[in-house]
N, C-alpha and C positions, 0 to 999 in steps of 0.2 A: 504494500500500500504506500502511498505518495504522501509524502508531509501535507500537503493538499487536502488529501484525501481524509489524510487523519484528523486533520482540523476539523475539516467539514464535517467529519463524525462526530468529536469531540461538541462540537456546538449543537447538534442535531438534537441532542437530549438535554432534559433540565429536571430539576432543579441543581444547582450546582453549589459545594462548600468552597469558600474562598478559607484556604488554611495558610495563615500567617497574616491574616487578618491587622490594618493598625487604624487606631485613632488619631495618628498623624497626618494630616490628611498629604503629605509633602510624601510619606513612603508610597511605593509600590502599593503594598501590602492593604491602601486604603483607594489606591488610583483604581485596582482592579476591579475591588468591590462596587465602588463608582460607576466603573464603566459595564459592568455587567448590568447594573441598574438603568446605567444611559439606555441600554438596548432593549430595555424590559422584558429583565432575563432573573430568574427568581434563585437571589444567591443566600448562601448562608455563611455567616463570618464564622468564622474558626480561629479562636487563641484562648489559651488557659489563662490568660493574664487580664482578661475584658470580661466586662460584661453586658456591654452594649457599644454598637461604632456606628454610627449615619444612621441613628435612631430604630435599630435592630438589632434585635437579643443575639450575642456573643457566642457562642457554643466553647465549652472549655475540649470538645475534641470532637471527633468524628464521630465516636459510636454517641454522644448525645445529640446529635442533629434530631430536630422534632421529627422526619420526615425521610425516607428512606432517598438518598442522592447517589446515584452512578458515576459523576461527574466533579473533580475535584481540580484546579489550579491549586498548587504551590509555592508561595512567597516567604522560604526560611530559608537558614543557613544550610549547608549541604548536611551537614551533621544532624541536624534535624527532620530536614528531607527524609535522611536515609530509617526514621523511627516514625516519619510520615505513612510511608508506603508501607509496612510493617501496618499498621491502623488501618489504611483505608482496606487491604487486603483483608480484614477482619471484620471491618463494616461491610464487605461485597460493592464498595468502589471499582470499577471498573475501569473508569476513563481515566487519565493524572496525565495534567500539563503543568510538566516543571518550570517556571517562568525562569528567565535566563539568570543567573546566578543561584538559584536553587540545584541545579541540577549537579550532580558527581556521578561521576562513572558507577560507583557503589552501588546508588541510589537506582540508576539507568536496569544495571543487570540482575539487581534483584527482582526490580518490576516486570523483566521481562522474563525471567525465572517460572515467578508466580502466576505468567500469563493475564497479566493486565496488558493495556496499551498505554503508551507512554508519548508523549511530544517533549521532546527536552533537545537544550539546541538548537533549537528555531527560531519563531519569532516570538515576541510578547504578545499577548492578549490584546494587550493597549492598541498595538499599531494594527493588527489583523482586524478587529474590532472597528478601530475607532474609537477616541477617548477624546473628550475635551474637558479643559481644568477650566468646571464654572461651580 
């Protein structure tokens, strides 16, 4: 399959967990959630350290998402990444798009071990998407 390809799959289903989730609205981690909203695409913030970001209940991890999600973007360090995918494999996550600096080799060949799909190395959400900072 085509990086193309797997985007376009990637996006095809929803609801999605935004994990690494910020209240910063300057990180990544809060542009993404942003912009999944710009598209009116129903995301769920993911961080153990929130409990609400852009006026939506926080999840302190994957297996508490209220709602069962296939679909997961990635905005943590690779070291965290790699206990990410570990998680959503457990929740029955299928989909994970490592957003660019989330991604390690580790993290890549586990996911593909466990027979997930993975987007890592590509492009960001942001730019595939579309994001504007309003």
């Amino acid at each position: 399959m085509t990086l193309e390809q797997e985007i376009e799959e990637f996006l095809a289903g929803g609801p999605y967990a935004v994990v690494g989730a910020s209240r910063n609205r300057q990180k990544y981690g809060n542009k993404v959630l942003r912009c999944y909203r710009q598209h009116d695409l129903m995301a769920y913030p993911v961080n153990p350290g929130e409990s609400e970001i852009e006026g939506l209940t926080c999840y302190p991890s994957l297996s508490a998402l209220p709602v069962p999600v296939d679909r997961a973007s990635i905005i943590t360090p690779p070291p965290i990444t790699e206990r990410v995918v570990e998680e959503a494999a457990e929740a029955g996550i299928g989909h994970l798009w490592m957003q660019p600096g989330a991604e390690s080799a580790e993290a890549v060949t586990r996911v593909e071990a466990l027979g997930l799909s993975v987007i890592a190395g590509g492009p960001c959400i942001l730019v595939t998407l579309g994001y504007s900072e309003v």
